[in-house]
N, C-alpha and C positions, 0 to 999 in steps of 0.2 A: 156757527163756524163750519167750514167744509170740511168734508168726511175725510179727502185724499188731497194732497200735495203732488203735482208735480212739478218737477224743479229743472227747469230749460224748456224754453220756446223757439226750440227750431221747429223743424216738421214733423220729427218724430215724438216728440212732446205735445205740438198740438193737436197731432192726431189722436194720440194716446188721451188728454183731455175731453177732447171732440167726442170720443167713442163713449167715455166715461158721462160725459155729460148727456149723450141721447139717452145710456140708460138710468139716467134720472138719477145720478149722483151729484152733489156739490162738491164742486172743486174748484182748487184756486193751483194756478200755475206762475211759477214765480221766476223772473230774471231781470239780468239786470242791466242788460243791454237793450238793443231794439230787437225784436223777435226775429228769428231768422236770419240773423247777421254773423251766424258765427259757421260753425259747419255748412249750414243751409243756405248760406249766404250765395247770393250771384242770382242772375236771370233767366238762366236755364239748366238743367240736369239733364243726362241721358235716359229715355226710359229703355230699356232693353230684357229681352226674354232669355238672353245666354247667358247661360251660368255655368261653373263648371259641378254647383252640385245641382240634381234632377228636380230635387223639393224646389229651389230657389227656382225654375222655370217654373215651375208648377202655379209659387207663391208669384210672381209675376202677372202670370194667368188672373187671380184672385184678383192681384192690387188690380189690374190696369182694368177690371168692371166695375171696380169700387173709383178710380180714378173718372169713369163715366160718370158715374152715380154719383158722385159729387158736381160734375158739371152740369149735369140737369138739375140737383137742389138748388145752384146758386146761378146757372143761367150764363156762363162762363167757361169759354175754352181754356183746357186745363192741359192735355195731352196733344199734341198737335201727331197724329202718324205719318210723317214722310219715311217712315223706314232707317231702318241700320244696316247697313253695309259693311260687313266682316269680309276683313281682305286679311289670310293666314295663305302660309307654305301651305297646310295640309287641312282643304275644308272639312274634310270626310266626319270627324271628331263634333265640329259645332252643328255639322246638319242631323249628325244622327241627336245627338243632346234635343236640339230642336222638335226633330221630328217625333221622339221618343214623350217630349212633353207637350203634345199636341199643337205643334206653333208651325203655321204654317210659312215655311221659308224655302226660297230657291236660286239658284246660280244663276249669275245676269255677269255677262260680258258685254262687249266692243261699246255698242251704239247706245244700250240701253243701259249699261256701268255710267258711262259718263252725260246720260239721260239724269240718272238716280241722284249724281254727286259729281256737278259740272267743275266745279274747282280742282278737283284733281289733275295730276301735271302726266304728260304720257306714260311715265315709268308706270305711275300706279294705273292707270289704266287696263295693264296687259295683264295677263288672264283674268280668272275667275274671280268673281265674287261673290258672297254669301248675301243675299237681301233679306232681312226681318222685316216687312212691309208692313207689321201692324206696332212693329217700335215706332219710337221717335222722340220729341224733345218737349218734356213737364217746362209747362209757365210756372216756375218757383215764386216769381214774386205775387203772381196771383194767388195761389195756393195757400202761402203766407198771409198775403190779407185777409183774403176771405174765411180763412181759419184765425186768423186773430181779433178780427171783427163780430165773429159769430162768440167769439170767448172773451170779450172785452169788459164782462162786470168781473169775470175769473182773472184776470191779470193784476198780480203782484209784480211792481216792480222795481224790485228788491232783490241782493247777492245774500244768495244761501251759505252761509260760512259754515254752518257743521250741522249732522244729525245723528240722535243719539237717540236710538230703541230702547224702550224703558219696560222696568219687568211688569208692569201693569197690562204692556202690551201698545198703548200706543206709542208714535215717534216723535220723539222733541224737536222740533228744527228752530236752527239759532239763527236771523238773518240779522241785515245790519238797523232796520228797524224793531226788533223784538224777539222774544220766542213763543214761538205758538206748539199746540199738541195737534199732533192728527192722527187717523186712526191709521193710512197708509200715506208713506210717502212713493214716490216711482221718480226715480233721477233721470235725466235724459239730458244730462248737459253738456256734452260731447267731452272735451279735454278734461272738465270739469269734475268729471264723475267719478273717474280713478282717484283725485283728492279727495272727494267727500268721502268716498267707498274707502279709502286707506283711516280717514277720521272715525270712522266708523266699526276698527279693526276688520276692515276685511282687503285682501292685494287682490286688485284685478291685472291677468295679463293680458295689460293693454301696450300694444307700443305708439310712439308718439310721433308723428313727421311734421314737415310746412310745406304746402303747395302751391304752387304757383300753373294760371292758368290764363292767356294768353287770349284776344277777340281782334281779331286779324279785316280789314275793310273787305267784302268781296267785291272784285275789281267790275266797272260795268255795271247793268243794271241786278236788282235782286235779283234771282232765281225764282221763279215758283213754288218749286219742291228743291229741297235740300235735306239730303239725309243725312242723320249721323255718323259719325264713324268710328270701327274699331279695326285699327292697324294692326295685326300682330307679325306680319309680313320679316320687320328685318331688312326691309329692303333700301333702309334710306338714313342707317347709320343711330337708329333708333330700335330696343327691345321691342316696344309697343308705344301706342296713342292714342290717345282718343279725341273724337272733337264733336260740335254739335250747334245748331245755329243760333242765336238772340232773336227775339222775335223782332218781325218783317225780313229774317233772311238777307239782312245786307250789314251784321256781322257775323262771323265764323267762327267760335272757342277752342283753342287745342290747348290740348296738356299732355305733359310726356309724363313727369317723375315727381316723389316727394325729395327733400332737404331732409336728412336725419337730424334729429335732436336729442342736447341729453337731460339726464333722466330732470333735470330740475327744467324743463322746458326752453335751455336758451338753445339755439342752431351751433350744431358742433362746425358750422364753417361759417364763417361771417358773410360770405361770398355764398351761399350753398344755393340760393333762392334767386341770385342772380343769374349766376352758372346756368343752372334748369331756363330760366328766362332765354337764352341764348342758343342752347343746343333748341328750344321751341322755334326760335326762330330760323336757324340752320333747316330744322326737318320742315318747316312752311315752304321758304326757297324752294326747295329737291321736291317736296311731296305734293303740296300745292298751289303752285302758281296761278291761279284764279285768285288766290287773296292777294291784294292790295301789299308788299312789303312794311315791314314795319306795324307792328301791336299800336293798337288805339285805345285798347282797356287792358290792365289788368286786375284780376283777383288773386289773392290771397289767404289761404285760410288752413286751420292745423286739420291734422289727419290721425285718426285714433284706429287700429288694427291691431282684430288680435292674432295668434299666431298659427290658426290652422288655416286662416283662410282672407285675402284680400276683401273677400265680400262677407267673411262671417261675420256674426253677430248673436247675443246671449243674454240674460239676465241672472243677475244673481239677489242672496234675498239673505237679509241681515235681519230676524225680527219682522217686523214691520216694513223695513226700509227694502224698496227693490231697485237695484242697480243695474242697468240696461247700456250696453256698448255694443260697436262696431264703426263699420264703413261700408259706402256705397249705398246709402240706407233711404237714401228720397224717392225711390220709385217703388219702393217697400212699404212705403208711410204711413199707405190707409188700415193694410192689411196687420202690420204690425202693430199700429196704434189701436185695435180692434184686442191683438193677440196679450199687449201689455193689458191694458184696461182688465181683459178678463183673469190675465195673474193677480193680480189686485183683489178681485172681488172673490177670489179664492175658484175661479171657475178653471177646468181643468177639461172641458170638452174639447177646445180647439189646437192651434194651434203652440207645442211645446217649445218656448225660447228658451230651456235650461241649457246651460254651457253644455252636457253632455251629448248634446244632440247635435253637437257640432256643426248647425246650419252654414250653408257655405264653401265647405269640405268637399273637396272632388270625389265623386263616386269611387273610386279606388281607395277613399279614406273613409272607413264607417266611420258610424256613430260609437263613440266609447260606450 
């Protein structure tokens, strides 16, 4: 029987598995969907070096050589770097962040702005923008297979309905074929985890959203290079956005906002996820006219955030059982899947995911 359970196959489960398994543990990871359809779901993620807390550029740093180091194990481009483009009122803030975390980034206007990120409409154009040239946009569905291929005798697939830490020490997990004992279980099931974790007496403060995200045709032929983007501007009747290409570059992903939800998971607006739909496609119009009008895909999928930080994330520990949440967590994957694995095996060298340490936290907000 395997030593460890982990429970969700998205990316940050199967990294967590992945990691577990080089170092010569048996494990079985269980779901009950298709892997990486829930959270992780879609065909690309941003990889990006800005964070607003210093560790999270640092930890960036980490993943995106362990994101090498997986493409040469498996022979597979995995990161593609065409760069990220931060367009803000005020650069000063993201270049020192940058600069402070050893990331080499620089200001690019006129010829070479719409060189980096040709579908932009003139507004955005005009001044300054921030270029991350060694970000860019993670092949998520590669990632997914070839992490779910390499763990394919470890896949359970089966819904984990409760787990229950026993005083002997090991964790009972109940699913809908059986219950088995393990010695550690490590949850990673995005929406999922706050219910286990509450069956388990313990409340995590997770809140809950639905997001919608939008893959727009670029009009013309692909581009070559197409960077990512991060709008914080304001300039186009929008807070923020982000966007990022599909591979071959001749679609374009934008997203603006989550749909709140309440606490029993339904959408407090029946319309919420449409609405977001439509202001995406308002800020396309105004922001970039290089894409084709009118969405060709969309995705769907919930959003788990906890309350100090858009990008934090933490684990907590019932017993046996270790309970692992956040968001923004797929460019994070390798390094965290490495930092869970060694909570597990009770190794405490590396990297600390205790909620106290508030990963994610703008520098202006310590660690508790």
């Amino acid at each position: 029987m395997a030593e460890i359970a982990v429970v969700g196959a998205g990316i940050v489960g199967l990294a967590t598995a992945h990691a577990l398994a080089d170092r010569g543990v048996e494990v079985a990871v269980y779901e009950r969907g298709r892997p990486g359809n829930g959270q992780s779901g879609g065909d690309s993620r941003i990889f990006r070096h800005l964070h607003a807390d210093p560790r999270l550029v640092a930890l960036a740093r980490e993943s995106r050589a362990l994101w090498r180091a997986w493409e040469r194990r498996w022979g597979r481009e995995l990161l593609r770097a065409d760069g990220l483009l931060c367009l803000a009122a005020d650069l000063d803030e993201p270049a020192a962040l940058l600069a402070a975390g050893g990331v080499a980034a620089r200001r690019v206007q006129g010829d070479e702005l719409r060189k980096v990120l040709p579908v932009l409409g003139p507004g955005a154009q005009d001044g300054e923008g921030l270029l991350d040239e060694e970000a860019g946009v993670l092949r998520t569905g590669a990632a997914i297979e070839l992490l779910s291929r390499e763990l394919a005798d470890a896949l359970v697939p089966d819904e984990v309905l409760a787990l229950r830490p026993t005083d002997a020490g090991p964790v009972e997990l109940r699913a809908g074929d059986g219950t088995r004992e393990y010695e550690r279980v490590i949850v990673c099931a995005g929406r999922g985890t706050a219910a286990l974790a509450r069956g388990a007496g313990l409340e995590l403060p997770v809140a809950q959203s639905a997001h919608v995200r939008l893959a727009f045709a670029v009009a013309g032929s692909a581009p070559p290079r197409l960077a990512c983007l991060l709008d914080r501007r304001g300039a186009f009747g929008e807070r923020s956005a982000y966007a990022d290409p599909l591979p071959g570059n001749e679609l374009y992903a934008v997203g603006l906002d989550e749909a709140p939800v309440r606490a029993d998971g339904a959408l407090c607006e029946p319309d919420g996820l449409a609405t977001i739909a439509a202001r995406t496609q308002r800020y396309v119009a105004r922001a970039l006219p290089g894409l084709a009008p009118g969405p060709v895909q969309a995705r769907h999928c919930w959003v788990t955030e906890l309350p100090w930080a858009a990008d934090g994330f933490a684990v907590w520990d019932v017993g046996g059982a270790a309970f692992f949440a956040g968001n923004n967590l797929f460019k994070h994957a390798p390094t965290v899947g490495r930092a869970l694995a060694a909570h597990a095996l009770g190794d405490t060298s590396g990297l600390s995911l205790r909620p106290e340490q508030r990963l994610g936290a703008p520098a202006s907000m310590p660690a508790a």
